[in-house]
MARBA-774259 format. One record per atom (N, C-alpha, C): residue in one letter; x, y, z. Coordinates in steps of 0.2 Angstrom, whole numbers, padded with zeros to 4 digits, always signed. Last residue first. Layout:
BEGIN
aXYZ/...
***
This chain:
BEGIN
x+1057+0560+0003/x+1062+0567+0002/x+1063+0569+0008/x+1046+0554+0009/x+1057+0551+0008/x+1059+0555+0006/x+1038+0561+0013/x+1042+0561+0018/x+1046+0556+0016/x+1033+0566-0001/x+1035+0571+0003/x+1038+0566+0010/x+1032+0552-0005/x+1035+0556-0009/x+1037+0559-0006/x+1018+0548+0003/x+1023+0547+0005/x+1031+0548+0002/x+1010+0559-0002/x+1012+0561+0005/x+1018+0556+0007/x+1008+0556-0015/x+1010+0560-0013/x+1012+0561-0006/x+1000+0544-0008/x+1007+0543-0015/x+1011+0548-0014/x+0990+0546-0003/x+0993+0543-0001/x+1001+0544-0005/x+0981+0554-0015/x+0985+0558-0010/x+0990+0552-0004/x+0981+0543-0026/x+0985+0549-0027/x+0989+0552-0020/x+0971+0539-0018/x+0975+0534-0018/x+0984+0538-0021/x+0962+0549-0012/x+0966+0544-0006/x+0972+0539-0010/x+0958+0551-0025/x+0959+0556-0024/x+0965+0552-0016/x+0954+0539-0030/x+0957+0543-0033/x+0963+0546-0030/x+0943+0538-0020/x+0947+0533-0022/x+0951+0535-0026/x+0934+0548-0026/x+0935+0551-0020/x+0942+0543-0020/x+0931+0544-0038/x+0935+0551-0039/x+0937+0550-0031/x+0922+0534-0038/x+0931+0531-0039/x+0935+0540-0041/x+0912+0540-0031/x+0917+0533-0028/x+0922+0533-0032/x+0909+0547-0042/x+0909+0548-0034/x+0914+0545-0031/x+0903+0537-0049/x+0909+0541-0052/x+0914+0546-0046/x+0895+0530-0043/x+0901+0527-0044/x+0906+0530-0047/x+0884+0542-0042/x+0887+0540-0036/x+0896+0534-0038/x+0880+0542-0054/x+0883+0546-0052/x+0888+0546-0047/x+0874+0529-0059/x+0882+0529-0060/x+0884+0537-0057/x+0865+0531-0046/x+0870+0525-0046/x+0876+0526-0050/x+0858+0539-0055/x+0860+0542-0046/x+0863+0537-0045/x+0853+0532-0067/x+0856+0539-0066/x+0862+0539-0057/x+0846+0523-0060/x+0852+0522-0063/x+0856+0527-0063/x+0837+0530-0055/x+0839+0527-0049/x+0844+0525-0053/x+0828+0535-0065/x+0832+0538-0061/x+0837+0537-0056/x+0824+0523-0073/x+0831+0530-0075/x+0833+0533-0070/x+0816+0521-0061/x+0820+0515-0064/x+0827+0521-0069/x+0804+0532-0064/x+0810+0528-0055/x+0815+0526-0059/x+0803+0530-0075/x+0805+0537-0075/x+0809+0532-0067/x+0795+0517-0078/x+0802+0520-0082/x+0806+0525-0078/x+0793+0507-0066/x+0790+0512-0068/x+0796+0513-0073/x+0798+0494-0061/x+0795+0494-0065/x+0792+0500-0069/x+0809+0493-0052/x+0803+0496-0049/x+0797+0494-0056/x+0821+0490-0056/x+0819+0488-0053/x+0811+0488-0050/x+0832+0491-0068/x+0824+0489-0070/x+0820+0488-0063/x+0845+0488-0068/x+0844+0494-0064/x+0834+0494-0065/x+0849+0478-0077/x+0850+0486-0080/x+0844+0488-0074/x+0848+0467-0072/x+0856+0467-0071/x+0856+0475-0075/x+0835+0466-0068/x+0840+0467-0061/x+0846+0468-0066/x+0834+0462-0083/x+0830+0469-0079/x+0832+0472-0071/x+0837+0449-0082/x+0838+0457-0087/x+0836+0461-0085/x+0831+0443-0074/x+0835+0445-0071/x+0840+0451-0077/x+0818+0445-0079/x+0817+0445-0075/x+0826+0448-0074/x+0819+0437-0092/x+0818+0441-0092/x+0820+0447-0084/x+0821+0424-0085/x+0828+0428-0086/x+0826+0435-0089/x+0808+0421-0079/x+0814+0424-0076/x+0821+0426-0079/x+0803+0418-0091/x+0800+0425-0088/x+0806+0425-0084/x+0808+0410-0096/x+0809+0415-0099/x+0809+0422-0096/x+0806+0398-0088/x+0810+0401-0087/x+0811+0406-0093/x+0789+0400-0089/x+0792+0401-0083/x+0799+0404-0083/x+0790+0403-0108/x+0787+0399-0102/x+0792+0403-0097/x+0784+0406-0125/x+0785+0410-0119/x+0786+0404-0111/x+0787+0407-0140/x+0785+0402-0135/x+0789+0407-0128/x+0783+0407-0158/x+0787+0409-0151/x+0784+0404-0148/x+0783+0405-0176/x+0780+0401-0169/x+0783+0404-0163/x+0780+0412-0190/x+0782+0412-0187/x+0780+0409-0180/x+0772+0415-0204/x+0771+0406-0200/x+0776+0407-0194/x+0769+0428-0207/x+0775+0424-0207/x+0776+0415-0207/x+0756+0428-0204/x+0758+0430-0210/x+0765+0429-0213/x+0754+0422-0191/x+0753+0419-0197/x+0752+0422-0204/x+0764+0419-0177/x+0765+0425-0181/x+0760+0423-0189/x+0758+0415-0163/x+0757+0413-0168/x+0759+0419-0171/x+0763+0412-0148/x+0762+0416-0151/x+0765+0414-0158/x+0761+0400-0133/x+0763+0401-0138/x+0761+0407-0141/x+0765+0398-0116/x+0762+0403-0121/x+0764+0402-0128/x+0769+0384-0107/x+0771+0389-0111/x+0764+0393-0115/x+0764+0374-0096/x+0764+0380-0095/x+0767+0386-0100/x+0759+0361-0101/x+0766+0363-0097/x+0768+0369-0096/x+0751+0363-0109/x+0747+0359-0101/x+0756+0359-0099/x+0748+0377-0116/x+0750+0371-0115/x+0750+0370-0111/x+0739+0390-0125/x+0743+0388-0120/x+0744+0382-0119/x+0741+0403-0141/x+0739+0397-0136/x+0743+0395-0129/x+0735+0413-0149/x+0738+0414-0143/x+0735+0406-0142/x+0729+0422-0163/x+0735+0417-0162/x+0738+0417-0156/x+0711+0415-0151/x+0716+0420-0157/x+0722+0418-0160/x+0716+0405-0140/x+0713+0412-0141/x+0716+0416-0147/x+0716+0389-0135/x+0716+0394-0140/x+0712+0402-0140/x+0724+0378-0122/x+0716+0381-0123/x+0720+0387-0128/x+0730+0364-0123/x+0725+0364-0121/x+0720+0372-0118/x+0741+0357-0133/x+0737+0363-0133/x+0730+0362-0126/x+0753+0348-0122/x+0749+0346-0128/x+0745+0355-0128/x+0769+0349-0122/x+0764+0343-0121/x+0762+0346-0127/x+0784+0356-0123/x+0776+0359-0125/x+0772+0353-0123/x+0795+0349-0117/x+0793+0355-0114/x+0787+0359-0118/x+0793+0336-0121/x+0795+0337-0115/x+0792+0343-0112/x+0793+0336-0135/x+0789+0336-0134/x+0789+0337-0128/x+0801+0344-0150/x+0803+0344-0140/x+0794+0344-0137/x+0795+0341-0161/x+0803+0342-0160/x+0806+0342-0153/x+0783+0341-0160/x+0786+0334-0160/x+0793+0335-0160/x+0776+0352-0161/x+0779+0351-0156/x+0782+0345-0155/x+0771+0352-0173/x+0778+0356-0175/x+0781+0355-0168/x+0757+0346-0171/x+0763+0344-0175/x+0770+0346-0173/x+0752+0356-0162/x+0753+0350-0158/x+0760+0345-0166/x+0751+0364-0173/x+0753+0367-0166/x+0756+0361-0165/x+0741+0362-0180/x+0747+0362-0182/x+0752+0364-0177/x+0731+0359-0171/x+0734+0355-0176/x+0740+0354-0178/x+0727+0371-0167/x+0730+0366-0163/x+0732+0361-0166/x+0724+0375-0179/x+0729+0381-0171/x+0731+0375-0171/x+0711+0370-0181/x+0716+0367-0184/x+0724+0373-0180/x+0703+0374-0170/x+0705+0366-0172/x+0712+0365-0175/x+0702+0388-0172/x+0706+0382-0166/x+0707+0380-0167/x+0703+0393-0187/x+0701+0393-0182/x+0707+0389-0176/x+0719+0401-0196/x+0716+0395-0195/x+0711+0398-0186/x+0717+0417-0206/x+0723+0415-0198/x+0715+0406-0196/x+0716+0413-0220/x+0714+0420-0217/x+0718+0414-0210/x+0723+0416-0235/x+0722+0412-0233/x+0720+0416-0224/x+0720+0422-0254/x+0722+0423-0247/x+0721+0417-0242/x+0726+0410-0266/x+0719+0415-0263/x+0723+0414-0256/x+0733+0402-0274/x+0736+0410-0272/x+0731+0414-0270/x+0730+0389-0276/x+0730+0393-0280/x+0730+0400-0278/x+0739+0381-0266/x+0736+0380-0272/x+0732+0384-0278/x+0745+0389-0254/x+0747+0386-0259/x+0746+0382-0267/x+0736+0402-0250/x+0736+0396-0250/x+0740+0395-0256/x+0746+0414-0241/x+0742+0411-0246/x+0741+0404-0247/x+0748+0429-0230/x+0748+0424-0231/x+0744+0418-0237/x+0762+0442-0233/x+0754+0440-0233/x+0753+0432-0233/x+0773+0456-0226/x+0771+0448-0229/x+0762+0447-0227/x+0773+0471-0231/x+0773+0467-0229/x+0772+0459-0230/x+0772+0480-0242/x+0767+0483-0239/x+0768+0477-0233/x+0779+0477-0253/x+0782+0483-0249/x+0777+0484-0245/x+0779+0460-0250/x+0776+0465-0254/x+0779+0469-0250/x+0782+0445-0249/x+0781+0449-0247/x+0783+0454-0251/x+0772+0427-0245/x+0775+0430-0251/x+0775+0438-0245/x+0771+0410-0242/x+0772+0416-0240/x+0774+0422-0244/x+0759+0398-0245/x+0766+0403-0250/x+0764+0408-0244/x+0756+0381-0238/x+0755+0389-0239/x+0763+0392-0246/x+0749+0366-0239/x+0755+0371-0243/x+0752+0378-0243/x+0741+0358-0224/x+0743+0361-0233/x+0749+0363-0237/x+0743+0357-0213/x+0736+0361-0216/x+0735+0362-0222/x+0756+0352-0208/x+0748+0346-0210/x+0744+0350-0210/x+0764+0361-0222/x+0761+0358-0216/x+0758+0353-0215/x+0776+0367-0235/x+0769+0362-0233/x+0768+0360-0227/x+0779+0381-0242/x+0781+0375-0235/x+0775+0373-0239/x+0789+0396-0248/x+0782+0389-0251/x+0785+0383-0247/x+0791+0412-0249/x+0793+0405-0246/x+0784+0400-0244/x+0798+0425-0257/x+0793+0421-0255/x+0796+0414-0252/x+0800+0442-0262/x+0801+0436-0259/x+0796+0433-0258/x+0792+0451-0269/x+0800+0453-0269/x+0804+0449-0265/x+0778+0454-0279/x+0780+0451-0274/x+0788+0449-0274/x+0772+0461-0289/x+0775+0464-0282/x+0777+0458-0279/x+0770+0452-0300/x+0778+0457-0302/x+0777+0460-0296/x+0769+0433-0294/x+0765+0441-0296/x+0773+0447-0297/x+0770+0419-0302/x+0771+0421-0298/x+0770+0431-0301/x+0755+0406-0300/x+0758+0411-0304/x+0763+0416-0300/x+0756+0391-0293/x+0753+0399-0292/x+0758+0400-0295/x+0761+0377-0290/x+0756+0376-0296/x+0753+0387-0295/x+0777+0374-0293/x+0774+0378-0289/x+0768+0379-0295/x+0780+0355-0294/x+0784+0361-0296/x+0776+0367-0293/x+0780+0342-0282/x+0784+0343-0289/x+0787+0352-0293/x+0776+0349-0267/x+0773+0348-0273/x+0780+0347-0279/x+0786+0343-0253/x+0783+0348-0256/x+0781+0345-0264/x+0784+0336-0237/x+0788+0334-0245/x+0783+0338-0249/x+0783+0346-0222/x+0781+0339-0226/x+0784+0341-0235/x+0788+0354-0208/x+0786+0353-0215/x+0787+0345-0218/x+0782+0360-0194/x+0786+0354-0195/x+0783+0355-0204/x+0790+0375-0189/x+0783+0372-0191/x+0785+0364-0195/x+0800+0377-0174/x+0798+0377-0182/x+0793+0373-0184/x+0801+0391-0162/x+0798+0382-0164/x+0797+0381-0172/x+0813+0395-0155/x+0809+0397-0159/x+0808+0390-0162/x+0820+0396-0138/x+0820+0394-0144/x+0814+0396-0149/x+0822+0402-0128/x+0821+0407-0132/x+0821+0404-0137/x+0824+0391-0117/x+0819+0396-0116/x+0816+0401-0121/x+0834+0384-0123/x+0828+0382-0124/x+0822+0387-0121/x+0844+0394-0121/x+0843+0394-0128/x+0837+0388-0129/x+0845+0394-0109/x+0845+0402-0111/x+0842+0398-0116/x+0851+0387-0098/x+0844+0386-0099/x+0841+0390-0107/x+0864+0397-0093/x+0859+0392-0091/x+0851+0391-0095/x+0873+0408-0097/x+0867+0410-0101/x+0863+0400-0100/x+0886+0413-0093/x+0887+0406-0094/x+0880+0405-0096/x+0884+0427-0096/x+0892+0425-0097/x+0888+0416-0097/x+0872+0427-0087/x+0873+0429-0093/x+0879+0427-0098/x+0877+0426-0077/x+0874+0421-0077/x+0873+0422-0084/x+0888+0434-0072/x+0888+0431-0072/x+0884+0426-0075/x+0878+0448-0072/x+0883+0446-0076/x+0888+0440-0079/x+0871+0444-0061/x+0865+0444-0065/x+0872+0444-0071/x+0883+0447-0050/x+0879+0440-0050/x+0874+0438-0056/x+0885+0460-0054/x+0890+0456-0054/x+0887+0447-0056/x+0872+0465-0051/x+0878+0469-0057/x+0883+0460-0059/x+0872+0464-0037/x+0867+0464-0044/x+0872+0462-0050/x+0882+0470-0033/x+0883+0464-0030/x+0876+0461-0036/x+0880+0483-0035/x+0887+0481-0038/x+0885+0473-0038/x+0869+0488-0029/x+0871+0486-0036/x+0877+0484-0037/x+0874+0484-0015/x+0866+0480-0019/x+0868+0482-0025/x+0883+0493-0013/x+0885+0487-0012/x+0880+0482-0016/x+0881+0507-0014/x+0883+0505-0020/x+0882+0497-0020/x+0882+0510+0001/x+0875+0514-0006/x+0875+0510-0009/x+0894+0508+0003/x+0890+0505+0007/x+0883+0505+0000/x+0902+0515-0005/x+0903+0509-0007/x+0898+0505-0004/x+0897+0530+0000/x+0897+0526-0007/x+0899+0519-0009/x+0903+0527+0012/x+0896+0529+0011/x+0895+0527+0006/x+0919+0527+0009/x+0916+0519+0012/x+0909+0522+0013/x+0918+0541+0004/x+0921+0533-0001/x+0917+0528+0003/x+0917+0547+0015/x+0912+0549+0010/x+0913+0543+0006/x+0927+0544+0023/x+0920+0543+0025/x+0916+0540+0020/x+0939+0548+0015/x+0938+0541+0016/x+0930+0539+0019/x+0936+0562+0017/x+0936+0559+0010/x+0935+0550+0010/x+0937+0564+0028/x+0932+0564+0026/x+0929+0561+0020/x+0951+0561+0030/x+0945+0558+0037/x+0939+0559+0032/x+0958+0571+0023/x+0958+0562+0020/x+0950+0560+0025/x+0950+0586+0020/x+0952+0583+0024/x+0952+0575+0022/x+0948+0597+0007/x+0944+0592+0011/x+0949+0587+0014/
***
């Protein structure tokens, strides 16, 4: 194959190549300095209150861990079993079933007292889903007592995870495949690169000898 073409072929692949690399590059750098990163993906703690003197529930032979909080709903026992964590009231170890709204929002709007800037206030419940008058999604884990929070910038660095692995289209099968045919073509590029930077080398070898 003739350099003429080989150099063609290289600057076609580099042109092809230019939106991902330039991706690639811009979505890696923001990762490396991670903006905003760790209030977007903070985890909210349940605010806890001074605990009982000594643990008035028996403890059971399946249970393999546990964790006893107090909230402003109470005192739960978190306890977990080969079948997973369950949730219990702290008083006497009866199940404790997922809080209506009211109290959702209760303990919601307490644990938000650590940053109240970016949760205000609850203003609407569905299930363990709420939302806030500042735009975050919470999701209640309450077998855990687990708290997430989902807001605007989440979704966008989600977002730019997704441009920095080729995620562009949304479909999987497109999106694999257009990765695929990217790193093929970069292998493309740096063989044909290769090939002009060796065959240079060699041709100027042959004319000082």
């Amino acid at each position: 194959m003739s350099t003429i073409k080989i150099q063609r072929r290289h600057r076609l692949m580099g042109i092809a190549l230019l939106l991902p690399f330039l991706t690639w590059s811009l979505t890696g750098i923001f990762f490396l300095v991670r903006p905003g990163y760790a209030e977007a993906y903070e985890r909210i703690p349940v605010r806890q209150y001074q605990l009982p003197a000594s643990l008035p529930v028996t403890m059971q032979p399946e249970w393999v861990e546990i964790r006893y909080l107090r909230s402003v709903l109470g005192n739960h026992l978190l306890v977990q079993t080969e079948s997973g964590w369950q949730h219990l009231h702290g008083e006497d170890g009866e199940a404790w079933p997922p809080p209506e709204a009211p109290e959702l929002t209760l303990l919601l709007e307490d644990a938000f007292q650590f940053n109240p800037d970016r949760y205000g206030s609850i203003v609407r419940v569905e299930g363990n889903r709420a939302w806030t008058d500042t735009g975050i999604e919470i999701d209640v884990s309450w077998n855990t007592l687990n708290i997430a929070q989902y807001g605007s910038d989440s979704c966008w660095i989600d977002r730019i995870y997704s441009w920095h692995y080729l995620e562009w289209t949304g479909f999987y099968w497109t999106d694999r495949i257009l990765g695929i045919s990217g790193l093929i073509l970069l292998t493309y590029m740096t063989y044909t690169g290769a090939i002009m930077a060796f065959g240079r080398r060699r041709i100027a070898s042959s004319s000082m000898s």
